[in-house]
HTML snippet that shows the backbone in 3Dmol.js (N, CA, C, O; Angstrom):
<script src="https://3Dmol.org/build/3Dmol-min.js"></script>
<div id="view" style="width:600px;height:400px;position:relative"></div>
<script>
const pdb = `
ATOM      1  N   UNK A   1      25.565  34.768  56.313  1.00  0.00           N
ATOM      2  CA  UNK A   1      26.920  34.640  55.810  1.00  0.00           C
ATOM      3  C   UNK A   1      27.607  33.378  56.328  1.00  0.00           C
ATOM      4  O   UNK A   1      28.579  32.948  55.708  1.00  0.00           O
ATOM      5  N   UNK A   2      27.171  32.763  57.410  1.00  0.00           N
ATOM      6  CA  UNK A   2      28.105  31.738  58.267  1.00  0.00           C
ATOM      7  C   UNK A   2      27.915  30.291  56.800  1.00  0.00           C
ATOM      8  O   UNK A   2      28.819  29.663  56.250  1.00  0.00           O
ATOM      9  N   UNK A   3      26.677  30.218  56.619  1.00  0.00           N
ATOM     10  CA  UNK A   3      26.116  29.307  56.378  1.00  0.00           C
ATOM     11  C   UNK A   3      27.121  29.534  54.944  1.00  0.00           C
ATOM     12  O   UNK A   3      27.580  28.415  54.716  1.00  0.00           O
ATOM     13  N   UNK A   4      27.422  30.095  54.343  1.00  0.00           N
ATOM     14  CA  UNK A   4      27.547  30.103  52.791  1.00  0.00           C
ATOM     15  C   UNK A   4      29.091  30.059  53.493  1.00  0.00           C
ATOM     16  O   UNK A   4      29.567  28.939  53.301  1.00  0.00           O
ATOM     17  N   UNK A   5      29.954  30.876  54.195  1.00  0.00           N
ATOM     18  CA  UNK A   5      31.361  30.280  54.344  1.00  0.00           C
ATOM     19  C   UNK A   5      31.680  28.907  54.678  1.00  0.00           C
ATOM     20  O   UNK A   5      32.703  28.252  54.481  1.00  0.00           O
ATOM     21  N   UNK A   6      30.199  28.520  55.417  1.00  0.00           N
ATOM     22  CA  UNK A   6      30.832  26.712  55.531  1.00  0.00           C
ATOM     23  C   UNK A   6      30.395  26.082  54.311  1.00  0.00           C
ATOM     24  O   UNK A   6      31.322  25.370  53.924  1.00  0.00           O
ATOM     25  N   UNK A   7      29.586  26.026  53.665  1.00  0.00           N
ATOM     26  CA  UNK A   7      28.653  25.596  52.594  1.00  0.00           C
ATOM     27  C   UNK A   7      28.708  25.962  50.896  1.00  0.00           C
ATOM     28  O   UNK A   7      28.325  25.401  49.869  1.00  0.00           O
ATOM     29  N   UNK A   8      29.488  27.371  51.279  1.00  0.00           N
ATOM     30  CA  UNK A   8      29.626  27.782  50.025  1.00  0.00           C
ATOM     31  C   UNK A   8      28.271  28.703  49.284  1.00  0.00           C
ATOM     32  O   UNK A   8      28.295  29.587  48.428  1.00  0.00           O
ATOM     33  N   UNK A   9      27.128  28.062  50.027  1.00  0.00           N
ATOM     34  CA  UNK A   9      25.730  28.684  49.097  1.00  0.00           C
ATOM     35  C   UNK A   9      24.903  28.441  50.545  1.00  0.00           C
ATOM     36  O   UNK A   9      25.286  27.741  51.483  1.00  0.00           O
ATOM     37  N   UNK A  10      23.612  29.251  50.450  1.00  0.00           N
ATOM     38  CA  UNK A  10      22.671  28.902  51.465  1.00  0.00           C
ATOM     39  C   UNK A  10      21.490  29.209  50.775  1.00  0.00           C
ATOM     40  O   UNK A  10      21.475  29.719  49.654  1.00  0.00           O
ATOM     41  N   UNK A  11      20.066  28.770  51.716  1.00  0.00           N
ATOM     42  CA  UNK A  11      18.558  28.545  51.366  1.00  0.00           C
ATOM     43  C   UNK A  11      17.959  28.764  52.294  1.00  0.00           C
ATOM     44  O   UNK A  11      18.272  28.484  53.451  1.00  0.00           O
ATOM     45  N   UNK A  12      16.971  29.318  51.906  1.00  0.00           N
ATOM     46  CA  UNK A  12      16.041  29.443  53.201  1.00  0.00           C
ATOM     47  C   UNK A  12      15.880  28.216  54.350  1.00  0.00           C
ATOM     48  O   UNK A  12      15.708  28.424  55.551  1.00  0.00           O
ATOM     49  N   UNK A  13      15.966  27.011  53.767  1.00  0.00           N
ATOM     50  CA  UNK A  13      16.136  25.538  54.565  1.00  0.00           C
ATOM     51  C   UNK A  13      17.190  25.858  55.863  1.00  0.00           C
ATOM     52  O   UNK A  13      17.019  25.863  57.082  1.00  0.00           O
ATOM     53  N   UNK A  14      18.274  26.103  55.057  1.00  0.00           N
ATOM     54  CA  UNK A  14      19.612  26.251  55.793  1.00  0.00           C
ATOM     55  C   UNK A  14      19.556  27.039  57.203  1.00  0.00           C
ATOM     56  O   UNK A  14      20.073  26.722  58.274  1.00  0.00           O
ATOM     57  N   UNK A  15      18.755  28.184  56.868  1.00  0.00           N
ATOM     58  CA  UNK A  15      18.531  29.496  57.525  1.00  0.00           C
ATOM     59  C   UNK A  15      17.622  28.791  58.782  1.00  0.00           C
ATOM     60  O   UNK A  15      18.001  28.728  59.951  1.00  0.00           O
ATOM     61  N   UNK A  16      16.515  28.350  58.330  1.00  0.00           N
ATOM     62  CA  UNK A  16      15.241  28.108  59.347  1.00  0.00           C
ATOM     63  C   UNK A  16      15.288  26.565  60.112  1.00  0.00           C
ATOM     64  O   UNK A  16      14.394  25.994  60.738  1.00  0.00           O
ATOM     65  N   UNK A  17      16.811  26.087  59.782  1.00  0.00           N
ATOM     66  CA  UNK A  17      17.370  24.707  60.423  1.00  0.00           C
ATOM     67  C   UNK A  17      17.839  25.486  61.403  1.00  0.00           C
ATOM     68  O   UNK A  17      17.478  25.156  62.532  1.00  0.00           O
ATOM     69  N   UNK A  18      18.617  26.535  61.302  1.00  0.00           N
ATOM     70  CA  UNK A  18      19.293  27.189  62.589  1.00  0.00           C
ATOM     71  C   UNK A  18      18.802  28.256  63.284  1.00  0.00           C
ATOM     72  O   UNK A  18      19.350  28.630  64.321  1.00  0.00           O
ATOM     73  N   UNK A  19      17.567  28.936  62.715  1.00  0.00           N
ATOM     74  CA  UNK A  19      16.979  30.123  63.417  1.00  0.00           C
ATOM     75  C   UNK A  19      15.177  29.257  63.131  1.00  0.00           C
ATOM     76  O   UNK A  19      14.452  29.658  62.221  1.00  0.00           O
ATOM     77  N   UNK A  20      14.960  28.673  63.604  1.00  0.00           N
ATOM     78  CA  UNK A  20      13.401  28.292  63.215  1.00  0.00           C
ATOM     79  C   UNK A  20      12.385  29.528  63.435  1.00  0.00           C
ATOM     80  O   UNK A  20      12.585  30.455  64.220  1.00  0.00           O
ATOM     81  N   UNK A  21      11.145  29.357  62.514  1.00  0.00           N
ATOM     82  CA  UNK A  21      10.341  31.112  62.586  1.00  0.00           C
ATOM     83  C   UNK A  21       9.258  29.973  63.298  1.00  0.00           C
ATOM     84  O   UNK A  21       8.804  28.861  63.027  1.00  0.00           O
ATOM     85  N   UNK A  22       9.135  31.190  64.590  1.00  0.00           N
ATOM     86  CA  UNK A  22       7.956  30.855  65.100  1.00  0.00           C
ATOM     87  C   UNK A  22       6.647  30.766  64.795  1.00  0.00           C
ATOM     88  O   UNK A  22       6.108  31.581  64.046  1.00  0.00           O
ATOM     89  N   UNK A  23       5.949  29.656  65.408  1.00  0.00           N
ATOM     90  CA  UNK A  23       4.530  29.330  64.146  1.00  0.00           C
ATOM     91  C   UNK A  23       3.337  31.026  64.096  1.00  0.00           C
ATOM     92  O   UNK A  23       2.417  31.138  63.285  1.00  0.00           O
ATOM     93  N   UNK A  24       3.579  31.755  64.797  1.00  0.00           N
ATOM     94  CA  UNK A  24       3.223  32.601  64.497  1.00  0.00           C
ATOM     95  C   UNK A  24       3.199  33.593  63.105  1.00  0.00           C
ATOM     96  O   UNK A  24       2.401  34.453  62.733  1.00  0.00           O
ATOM     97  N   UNK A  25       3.990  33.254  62.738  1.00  0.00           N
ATOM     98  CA  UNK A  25       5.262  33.821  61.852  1.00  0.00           C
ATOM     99  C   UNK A  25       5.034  33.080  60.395  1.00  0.00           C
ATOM    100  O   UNK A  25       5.253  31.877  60.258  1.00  0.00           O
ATOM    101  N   UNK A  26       4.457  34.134  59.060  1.00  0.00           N
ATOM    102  CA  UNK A  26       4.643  33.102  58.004  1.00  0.00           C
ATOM    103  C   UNK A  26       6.218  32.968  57.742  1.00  0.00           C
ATOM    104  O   UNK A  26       7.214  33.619  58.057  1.00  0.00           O
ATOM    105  N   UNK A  27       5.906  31.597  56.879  1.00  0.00           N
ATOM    106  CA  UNK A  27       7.275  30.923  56.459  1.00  0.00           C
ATOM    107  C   UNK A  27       8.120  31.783  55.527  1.00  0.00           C
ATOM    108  O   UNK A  27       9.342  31.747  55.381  1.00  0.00           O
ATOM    109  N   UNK A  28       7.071  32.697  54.822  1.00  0.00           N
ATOM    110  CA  UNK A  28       8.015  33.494  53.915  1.00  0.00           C
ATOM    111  C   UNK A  28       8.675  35.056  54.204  1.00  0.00           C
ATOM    112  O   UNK A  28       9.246  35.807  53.413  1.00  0.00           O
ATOM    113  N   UNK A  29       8.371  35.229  55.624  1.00  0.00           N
ATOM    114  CA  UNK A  29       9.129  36.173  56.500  1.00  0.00           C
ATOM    115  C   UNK A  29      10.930  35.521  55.782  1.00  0.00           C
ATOM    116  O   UNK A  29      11.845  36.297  56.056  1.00  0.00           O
ATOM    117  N   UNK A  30      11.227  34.623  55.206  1.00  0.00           N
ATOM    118  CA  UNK A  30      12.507  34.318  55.505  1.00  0.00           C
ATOM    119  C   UNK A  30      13.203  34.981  54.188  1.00  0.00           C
ATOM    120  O   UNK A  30      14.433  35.044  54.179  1.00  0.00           O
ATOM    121  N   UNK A  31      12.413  35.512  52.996  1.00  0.00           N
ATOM    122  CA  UNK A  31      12.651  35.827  51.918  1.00  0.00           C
ATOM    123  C   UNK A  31      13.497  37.324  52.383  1.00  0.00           C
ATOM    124  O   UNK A  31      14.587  37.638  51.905  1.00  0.00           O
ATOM    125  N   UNK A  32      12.824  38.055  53.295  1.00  0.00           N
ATOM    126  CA  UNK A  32      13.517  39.549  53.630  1.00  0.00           C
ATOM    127  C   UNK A  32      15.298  38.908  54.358  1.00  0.00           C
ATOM    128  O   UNK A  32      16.108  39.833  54.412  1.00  0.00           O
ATOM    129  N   UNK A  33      15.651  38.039  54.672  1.00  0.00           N
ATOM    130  CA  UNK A  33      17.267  37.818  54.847  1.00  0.00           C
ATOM    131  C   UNK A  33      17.949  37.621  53.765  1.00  0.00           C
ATOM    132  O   UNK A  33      19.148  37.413  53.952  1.00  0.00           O
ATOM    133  N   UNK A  34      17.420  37.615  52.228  1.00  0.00           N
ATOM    134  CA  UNK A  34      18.311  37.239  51.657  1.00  0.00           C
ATOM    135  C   UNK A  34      18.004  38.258  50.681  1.00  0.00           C
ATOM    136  O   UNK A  34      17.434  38.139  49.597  1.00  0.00           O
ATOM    137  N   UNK A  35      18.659  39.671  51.471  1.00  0.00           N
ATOM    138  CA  UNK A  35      18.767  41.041  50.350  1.00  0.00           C
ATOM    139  C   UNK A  35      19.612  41.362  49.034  1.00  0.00           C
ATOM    140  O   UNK A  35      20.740  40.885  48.908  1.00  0.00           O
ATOM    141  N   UNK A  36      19.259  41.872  48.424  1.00  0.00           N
ATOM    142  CA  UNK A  36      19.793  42.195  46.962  1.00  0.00           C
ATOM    143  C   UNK A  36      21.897  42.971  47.029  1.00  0.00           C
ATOM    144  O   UNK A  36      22.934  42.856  46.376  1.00  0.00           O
ATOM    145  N   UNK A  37      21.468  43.583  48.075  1.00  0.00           N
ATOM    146  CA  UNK A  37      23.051  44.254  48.197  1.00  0.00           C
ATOM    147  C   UNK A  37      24.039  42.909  48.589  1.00  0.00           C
ATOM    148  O   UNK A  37      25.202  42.818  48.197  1.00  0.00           O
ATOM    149  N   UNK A  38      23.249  41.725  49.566  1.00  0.00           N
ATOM    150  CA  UNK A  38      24.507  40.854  50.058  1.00  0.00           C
ATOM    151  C   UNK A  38      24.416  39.574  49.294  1.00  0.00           C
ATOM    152  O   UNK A  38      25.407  38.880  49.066  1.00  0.00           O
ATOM    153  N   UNK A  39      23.209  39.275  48.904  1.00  0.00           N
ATOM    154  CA  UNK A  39      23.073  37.856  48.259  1.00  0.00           C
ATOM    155  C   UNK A  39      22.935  37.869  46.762  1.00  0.00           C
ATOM    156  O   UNK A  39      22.420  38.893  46.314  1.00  0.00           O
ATOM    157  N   UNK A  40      23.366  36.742  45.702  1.00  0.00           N
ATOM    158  CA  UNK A  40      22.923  36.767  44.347  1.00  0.00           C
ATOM    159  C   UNK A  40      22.569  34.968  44.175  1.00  0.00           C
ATOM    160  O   UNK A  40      23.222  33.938  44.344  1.00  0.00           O
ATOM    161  N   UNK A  41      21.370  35.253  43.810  1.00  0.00           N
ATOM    162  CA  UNK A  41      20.816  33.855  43.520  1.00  0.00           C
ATOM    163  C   UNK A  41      21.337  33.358  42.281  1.00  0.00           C
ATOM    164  O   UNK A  41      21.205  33.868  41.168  1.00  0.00           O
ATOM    165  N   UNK A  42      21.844  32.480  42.543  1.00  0.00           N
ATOM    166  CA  UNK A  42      22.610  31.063  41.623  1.00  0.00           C
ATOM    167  C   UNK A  42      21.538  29.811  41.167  1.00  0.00           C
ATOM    168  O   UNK A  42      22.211  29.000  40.530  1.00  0.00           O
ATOM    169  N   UNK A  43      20.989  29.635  41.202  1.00  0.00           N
ATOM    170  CA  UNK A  43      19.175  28.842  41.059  1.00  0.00           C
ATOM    171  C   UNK A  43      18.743  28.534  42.240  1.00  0.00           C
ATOM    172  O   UNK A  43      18.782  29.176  43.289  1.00  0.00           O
ATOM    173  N   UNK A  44      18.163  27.095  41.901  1.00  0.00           N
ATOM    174  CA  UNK A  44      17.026  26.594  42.821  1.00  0.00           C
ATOM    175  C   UNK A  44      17.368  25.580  42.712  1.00  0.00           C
ATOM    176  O   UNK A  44      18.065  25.141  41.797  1.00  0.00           O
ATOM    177  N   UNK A  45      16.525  24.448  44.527  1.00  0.00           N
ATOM    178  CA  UNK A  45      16.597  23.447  44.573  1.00  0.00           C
ATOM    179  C   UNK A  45      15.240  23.113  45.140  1.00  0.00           C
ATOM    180  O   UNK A  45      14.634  24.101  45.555  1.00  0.00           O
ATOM    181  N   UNK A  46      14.676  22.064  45.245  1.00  0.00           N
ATOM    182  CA  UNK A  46      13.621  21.798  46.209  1.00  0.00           C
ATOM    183  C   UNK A  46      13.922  21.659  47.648  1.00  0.00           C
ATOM    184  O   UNK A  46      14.897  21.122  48.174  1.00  0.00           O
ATOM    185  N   UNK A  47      12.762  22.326  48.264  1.00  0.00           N
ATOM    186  CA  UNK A  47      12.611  22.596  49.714  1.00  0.00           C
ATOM    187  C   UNK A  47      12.331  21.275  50.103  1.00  0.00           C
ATOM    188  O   UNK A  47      11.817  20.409  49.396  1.00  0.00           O
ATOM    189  N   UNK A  48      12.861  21.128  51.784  1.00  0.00           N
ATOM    190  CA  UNK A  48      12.751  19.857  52.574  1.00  0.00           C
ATOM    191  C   UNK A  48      11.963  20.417  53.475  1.00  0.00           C
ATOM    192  O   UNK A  48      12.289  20.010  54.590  1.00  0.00           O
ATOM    193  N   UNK A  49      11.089  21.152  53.515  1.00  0.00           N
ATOM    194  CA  UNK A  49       9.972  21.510  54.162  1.00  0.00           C
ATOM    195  C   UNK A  49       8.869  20.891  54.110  1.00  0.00           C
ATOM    196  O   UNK A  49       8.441  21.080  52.971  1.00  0.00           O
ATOM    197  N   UNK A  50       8.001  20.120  54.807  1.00  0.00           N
ATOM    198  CA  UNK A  50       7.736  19.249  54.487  1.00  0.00           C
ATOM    199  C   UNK A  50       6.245  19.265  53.942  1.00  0.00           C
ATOM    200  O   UNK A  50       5.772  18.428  53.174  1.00  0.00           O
ATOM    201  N   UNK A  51       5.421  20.650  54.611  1.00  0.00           N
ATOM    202  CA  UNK A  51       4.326  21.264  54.284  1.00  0.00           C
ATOM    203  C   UNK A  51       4.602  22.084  53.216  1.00  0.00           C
ATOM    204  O   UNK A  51       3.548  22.659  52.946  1.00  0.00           O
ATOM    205  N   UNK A  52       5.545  22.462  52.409  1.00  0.00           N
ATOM    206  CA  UNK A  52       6.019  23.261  51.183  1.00  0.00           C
ATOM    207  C   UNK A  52       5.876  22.213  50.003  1.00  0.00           C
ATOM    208  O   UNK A  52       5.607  22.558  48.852  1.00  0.00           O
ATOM    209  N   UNK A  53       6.104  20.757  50.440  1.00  0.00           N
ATOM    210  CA  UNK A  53       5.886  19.881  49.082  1.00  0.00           C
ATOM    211  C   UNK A  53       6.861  20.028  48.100  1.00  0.00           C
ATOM    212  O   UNK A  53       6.494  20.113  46.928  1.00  0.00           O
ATOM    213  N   UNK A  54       8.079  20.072  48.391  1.00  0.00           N
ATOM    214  CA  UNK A  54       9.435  20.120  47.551  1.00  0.00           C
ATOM    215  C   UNK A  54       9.384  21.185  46.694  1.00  0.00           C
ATOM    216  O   UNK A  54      10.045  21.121  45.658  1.00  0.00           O
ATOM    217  N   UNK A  55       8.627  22.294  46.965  1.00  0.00           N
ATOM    218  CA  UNK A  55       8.472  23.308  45.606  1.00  0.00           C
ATOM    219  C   UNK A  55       9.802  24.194  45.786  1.00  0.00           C
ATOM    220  O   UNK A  55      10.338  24.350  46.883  1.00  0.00           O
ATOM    221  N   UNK A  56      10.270  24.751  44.599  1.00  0.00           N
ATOM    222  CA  UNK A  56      11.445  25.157  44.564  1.00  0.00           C
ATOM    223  C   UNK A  56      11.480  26.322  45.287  1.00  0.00           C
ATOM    224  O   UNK A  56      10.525  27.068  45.505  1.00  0.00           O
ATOM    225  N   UNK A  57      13.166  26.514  45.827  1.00  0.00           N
ATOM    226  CA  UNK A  57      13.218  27.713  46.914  1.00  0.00           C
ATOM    227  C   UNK A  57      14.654  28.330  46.114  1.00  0.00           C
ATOM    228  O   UNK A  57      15.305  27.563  45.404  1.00  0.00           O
ATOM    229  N   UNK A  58      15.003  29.518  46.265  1.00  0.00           N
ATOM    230  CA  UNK A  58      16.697  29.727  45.914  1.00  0.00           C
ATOM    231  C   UNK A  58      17.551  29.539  46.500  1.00  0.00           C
ATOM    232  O   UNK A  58      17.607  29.993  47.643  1.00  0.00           O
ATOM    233  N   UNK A  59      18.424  28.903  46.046  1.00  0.00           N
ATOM    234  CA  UNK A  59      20.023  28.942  45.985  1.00  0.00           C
ATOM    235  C   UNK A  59      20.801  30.307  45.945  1.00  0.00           C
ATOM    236  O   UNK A  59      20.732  31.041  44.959  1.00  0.00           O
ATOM    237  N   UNK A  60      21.658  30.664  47.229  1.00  0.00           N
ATOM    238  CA  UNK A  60      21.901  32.171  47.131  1.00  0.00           C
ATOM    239  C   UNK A  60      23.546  31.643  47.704  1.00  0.00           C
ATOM    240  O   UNK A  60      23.890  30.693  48.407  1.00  0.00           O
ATOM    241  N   UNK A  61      24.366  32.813  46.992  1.00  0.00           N
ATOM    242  CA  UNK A  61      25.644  32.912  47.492  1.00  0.00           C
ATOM    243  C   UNK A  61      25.923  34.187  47.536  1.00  0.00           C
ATOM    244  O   UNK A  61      25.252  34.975  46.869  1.00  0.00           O
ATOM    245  N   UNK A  62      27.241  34.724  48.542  1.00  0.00           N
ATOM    246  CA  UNK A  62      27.346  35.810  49.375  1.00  0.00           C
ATOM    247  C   UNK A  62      27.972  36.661  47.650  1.00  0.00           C
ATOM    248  O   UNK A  62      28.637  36.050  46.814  1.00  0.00           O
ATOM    249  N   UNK A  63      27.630  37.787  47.545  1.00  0.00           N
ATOM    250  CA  UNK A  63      28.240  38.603  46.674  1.00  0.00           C
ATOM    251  C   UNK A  63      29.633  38.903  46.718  1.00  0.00           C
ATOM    252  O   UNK A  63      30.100  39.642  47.584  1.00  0.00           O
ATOM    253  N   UNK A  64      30.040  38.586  46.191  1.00  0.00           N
ATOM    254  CA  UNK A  64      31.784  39.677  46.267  1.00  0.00           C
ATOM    255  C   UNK A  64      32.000  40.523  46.208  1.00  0.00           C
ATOM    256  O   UNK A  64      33.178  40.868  46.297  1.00  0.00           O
TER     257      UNK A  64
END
`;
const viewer = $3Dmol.createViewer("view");
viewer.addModel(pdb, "pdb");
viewer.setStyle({}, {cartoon: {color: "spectrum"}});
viewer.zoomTo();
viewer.render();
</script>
Protein backbone atom coordinates (compact mmCIF):
# COMPACT_ATOMS: atom_id res chain seq x y z
CA UNK A 1 0.00 0.00 0.00
CA UNK A 2 2.91 2.58 0.86
CA UNK A 3 4.22 2.27 -2.55
CA UNK A 4 0.87 3.04 -4.48
CA UNK A 5 0.05 6.11 -1.86
CA UNK A 6 3.37 7.64 -2.93
CA UNK A 7 3.24 6.45 -6.56
CA UNK A 8 -0.20 6.07 -7.14
CA UNK A 9 0.33 2.32 -8.74
CA UNK A 10 2.96 -0.36 -7.81
CA UNK A 11 4.92 -3.59 -9.47
CA UNK A 12 6.54 -6.19 -8.43
CA UNK A 13 9.92 -3.97 -9.31
CA UNK A 14 8.69 -1.47 -6.79
CA UNK A 15 8.08 -4.17 -4.13
CA UNK A 16 11.54 -6.15 -4.53
CA UNK A 17 13.52 -2.51 -4.69
CA UNK A 18 12.38 -2.28 -1.05
CA UNK A 19 11.96 -5.83 0.31
CA UNK A 20 14.59 -7.81 -2.01
CA UNK A 21 13.67 -11.91 -2.11
CA UNK A 22 16.42 -13.77 -1.07
CA UNK A 23 18.32 -15.78 -3.77
CA UNK A 24 16.95 -18.68 -2.28
CA UNK A 25 13.63 -17.64 -3.05
CA UNK A 26 12.01 -17.74 -6.66
CA UNK A 27 11.36 -14.34 -8.09
CA UNK A 28 7.79 -15.13 -8.54
CA UNK A 29 7.12 -15.69 -4.75
CA UNK A 30 6.27 -11.84 -5.33
CA UNK A 31 3.01 -12.54 -7.34
CA UNK A 32 1.23 -13.88 -3.80
CA UNK A 33 1.49 -9.80 -2.44
CA UNK A 34 -0.53 -8.60 -4.89
CA UNK A 35 -4.04 -10.31 -3.83
CA UNK A 36 -7.33 -10.07 -5.57
CA UNK A 37 -9.34 -8.50 -2.43
CA UNK A 38 -6.59 -5.42 -2.20
CA UNK A 39 -5.09 -4.95 -5.64
CA UNK A 40 -6.71 -4.46 -9.33
CA UNK A 41 -4.38 -4.60 -12.19
CA UNK A 42 -4.48 -1.56 -14.50
CA UNK A 43 -1.87 -3.20 -17.25
CA UNK A 44 1.62 -3.76 -17.74
CA UNK A 45 4.96 -2.38 -18.10
CA UNK A 46 8.34 -3.96 -18.67
CA UNK A 47 10.41 -5.26 -15.84
CA UNK A 48 13.91 -3.65 -14.93
CA UNK A 49 15.00 -6.88 -13.79
CA UNK A 50 17.66 -7.50 -15.45
CA UNK A 51 17.68 -11.46 -15.74
CA UNK A 52 13.73 -11.13 -16.59
CA UNK A 53 14.72 -9.37 -20.02
CA UNK A 54 12.09 -6.53 -19.90
CA UNK A 55 9.21 -9.09 -20.14
CA UNK A 56 6.06 -7.62 -19.00
CA UNK A 57 5.05 -7.57 -15.24
CA UNK A 58 1.60 -5.77 -13.81
CA UNK A 59 0.72 -2.56 -13.02
CA UNK A 60 -1.52 -2.79 -9.82
CA UNK A 61 -3.41 -0.07 -7.88
CA UNK A 62 -4.91 -0.26 -4.34
CA UNK A 63 -8.79 -1.05 -4.74
CA UNK A 64 -11.29 1.32 -3.30
Amino acid sequence: HQVCEEEGFVTADAVRARLPIPPEYDGRVMGAVFCKSLFQKIGYQATMIPTSHGRPIAVFKVKA
